[in-house]
Structure formats: C-alpha cells, structure tokens
C-alpha positions in Angstrom: 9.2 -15.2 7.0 10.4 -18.6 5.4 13.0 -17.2 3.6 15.3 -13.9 4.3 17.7 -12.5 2.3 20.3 -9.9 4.3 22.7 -7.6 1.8 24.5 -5.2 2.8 27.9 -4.4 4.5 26.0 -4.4 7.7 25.1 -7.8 7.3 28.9 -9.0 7.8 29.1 -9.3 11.8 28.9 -12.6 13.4 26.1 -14.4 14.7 23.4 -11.7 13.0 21.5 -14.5 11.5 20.9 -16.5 15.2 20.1 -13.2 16.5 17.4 -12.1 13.0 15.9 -16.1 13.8 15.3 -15.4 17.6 13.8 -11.8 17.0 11.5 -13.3 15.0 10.2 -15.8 16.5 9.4 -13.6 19.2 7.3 -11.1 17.1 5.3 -13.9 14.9 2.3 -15.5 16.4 2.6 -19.0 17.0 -0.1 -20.2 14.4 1.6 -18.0 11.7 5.3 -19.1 12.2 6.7 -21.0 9.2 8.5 -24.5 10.2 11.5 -23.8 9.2 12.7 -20.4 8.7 16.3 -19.7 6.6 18.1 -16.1 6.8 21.3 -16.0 4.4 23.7 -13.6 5.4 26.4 -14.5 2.9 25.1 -15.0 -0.5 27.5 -18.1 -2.3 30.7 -16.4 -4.0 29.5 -12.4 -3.4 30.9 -10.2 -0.9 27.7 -9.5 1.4 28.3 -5.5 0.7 28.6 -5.6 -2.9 25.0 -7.6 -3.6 22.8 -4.5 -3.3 24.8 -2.8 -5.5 25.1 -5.6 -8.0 21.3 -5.7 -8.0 20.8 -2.2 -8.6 23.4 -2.3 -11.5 21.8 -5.4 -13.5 18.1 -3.2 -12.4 18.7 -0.3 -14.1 19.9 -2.3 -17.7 16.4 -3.8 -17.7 14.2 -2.1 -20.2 11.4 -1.9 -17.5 13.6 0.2 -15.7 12.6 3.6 -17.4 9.2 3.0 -16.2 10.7 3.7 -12.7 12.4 7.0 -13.2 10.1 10.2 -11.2 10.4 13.4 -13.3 10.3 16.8 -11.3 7.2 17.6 -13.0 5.1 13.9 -11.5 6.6 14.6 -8.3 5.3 17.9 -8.0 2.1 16.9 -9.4 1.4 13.8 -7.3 3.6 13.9 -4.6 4.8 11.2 -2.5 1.5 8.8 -3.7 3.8 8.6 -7.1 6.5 6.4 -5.1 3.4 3.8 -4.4 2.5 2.8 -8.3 6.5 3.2 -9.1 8.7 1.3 -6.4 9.7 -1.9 -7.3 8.8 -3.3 -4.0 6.0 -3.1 -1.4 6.2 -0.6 1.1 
C-alpha cells in the first residue's frame, strides 16, 4: 500500500487520488499502514488512458510472452486453474 499506480482513462477525474488515500486508510489496520503512502494518477509525459495499453504493447514483444498464450485445448483440459500458473499477476 506504499506505492499505487492508477492507469486508465478512468483514472483522469479530479481529486481520485485524495479520495483512493482516505479509502484506504480506512480499510488498513493501524499497525499495518505504511508511513507514507503515494498514488500516481498521471504517470510523467503519458496520457493516463494510453499507459495500459502501452504496457500491454511493449508485453506482448517480450519473448516470455508466448508462455502466456491459453490454447483451446489447456483450457478445456484444466479449466480456469490454468489462468493461476499463467497470469502475469497475482489474483
């Protein structure tokens, strides 16, 4: 909760950040709450709604990348426990 990163078109309205910083402090536990706590919402010289999309492009040019792809035939297979060993993040 130190850091947070907001992309997104969504992320364009005015005082989201003040509003993310005060959520959260309400929902962390007092002995677990980081001393200081910084939520960009406009990443330096990038439209906000382009940066997701910017990601994804340089993603999918990384050779690691075809180690993400879900054939029809896995998916039917395994199932939605295939999406846990092959997302790029933690969910």
């Amino acid at each position: 909760y130190s850091c947070i990163l907001l992309v997104g078109g969504g992320a364009k309205f005015e005082g989201l950040s003040t509003w993310l910083h005060n959520r959260l402090l309400l929902q962390i536990p007092f002995q677990f709450r980081p001393e200081q706590t910084e939520i960009i919402v406009g990443p330096k010289e990038m439209d906000p709604s382009m940066v997701a999309w910017k990601g994804a492009a340089i993603m999918s040019c990384l050779e690691s990348a075809q180690e993400l792809w879900i054939r029809p035939t896995e998916w039917k297979k395994i199932g939605v426990r295939l999406l846990r060993e092959r997302a790029p993040f933690y969910w």
